[in-house]
C-alpha positions as CSV (number, residue, x, y, z in Angstrom):
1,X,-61.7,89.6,-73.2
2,X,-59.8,92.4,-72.0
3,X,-57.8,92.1,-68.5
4,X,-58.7,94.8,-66.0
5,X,-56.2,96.8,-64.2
6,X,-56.5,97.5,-60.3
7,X,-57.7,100.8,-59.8
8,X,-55.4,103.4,-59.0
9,X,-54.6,105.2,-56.1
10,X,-56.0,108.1,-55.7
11,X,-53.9,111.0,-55.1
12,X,-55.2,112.4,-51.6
13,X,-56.4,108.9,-50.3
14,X,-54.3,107.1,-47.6
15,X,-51.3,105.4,-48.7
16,X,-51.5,101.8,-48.8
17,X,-48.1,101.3,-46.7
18,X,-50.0,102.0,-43.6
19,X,-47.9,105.5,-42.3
20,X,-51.1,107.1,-41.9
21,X,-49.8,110.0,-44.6
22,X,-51.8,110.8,-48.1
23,X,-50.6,108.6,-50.4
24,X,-49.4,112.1,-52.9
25,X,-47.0,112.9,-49.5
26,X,-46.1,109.0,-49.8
27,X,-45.4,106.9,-51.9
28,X,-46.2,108.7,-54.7
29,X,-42.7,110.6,-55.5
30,X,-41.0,107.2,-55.1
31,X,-43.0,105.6,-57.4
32,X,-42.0,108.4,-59.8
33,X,-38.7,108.4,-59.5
34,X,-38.7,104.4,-60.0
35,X,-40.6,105.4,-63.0
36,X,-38.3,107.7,-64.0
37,X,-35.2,105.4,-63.2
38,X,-36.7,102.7,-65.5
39,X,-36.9,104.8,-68.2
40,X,-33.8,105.8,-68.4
41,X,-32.0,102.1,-68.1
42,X,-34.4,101.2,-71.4
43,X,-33.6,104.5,-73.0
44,X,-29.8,103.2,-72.2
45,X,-30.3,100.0,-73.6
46,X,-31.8,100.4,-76.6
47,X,-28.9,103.0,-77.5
48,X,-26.3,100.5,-76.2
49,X,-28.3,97.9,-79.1
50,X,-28.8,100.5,-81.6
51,X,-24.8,101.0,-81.7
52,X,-24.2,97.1,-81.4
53,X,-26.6,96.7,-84.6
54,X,-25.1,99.8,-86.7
55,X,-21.7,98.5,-85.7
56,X,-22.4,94.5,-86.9
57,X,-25.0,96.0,-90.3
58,X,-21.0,98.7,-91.2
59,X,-19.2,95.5,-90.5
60,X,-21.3,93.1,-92.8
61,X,-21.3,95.7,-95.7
62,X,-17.5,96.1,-95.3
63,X,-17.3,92.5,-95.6
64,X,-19.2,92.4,-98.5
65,X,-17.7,94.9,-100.6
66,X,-14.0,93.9,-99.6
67,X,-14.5,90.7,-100.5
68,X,-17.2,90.5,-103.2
69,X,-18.8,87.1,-100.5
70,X,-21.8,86.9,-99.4
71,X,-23.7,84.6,-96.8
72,X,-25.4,83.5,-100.1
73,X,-22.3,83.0,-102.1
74,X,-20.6,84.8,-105.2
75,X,-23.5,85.5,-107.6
76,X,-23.6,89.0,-108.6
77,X,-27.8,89.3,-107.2
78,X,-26.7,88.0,-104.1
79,X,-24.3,90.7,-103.6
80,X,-26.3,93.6,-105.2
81,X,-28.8,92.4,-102.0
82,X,-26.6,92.8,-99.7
83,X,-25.4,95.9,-100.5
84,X,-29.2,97.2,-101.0
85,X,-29.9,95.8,-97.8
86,X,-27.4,97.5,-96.4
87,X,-28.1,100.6,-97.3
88,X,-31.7,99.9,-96.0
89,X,-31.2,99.7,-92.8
90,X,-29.0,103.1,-92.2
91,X,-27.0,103.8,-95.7
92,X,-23.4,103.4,-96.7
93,X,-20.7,105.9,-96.4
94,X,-21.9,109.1,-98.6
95,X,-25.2,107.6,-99.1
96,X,-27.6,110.2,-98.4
97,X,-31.2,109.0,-98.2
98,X,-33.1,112.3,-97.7
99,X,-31.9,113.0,-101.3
């Protein structure tokens, strides 16, 4: 069953708030610029957690190849996975993956 939304107000109708003004005159720039304002706070965000993830996925690759250890121990697949992964999820140093 799908969930109705309220109708929206229409652009030349009276605003809700009760001034007596269109709604267009009103309330509707404010609701833009909230709009607007809330996109740009996610927009922040998910670049804030993009550079936390690319900075622990460099870390955990580092890790790996310094010290040959993995999460899953020493054996040689475990650490060919690691790398892989990796490289998967936004490359090494000089690894190019439009090539």
């Amino acid at each position: 069953m799908k969930r109705k939304d309220p109708p929206k107000q229409q652009r030349n109708a009276p605003c809700q708030c009760g001034s007596g003004k269109k709604y267009k005159k009103c309330h509707l720039l404010i609701e833009r610029e909230e709009a607007e304002q809330a996109e740009i706070v996610f927009r922040e965000r998910l670049k804030q957690r993009s550079l936390e993830a690319e900075k622990r996925r460099e870390e955990f690759v580092s890790n790996v190849a310094e010290s040959g250890r993995t999460p899953f121990g020493r054996h040689p697949s475990a650490l060919t996975a690691a790398l892989i992964m990796g490289a998967a999820l936004g490359g090494m140093p000089g690894f190019n993956r439009n090539r």
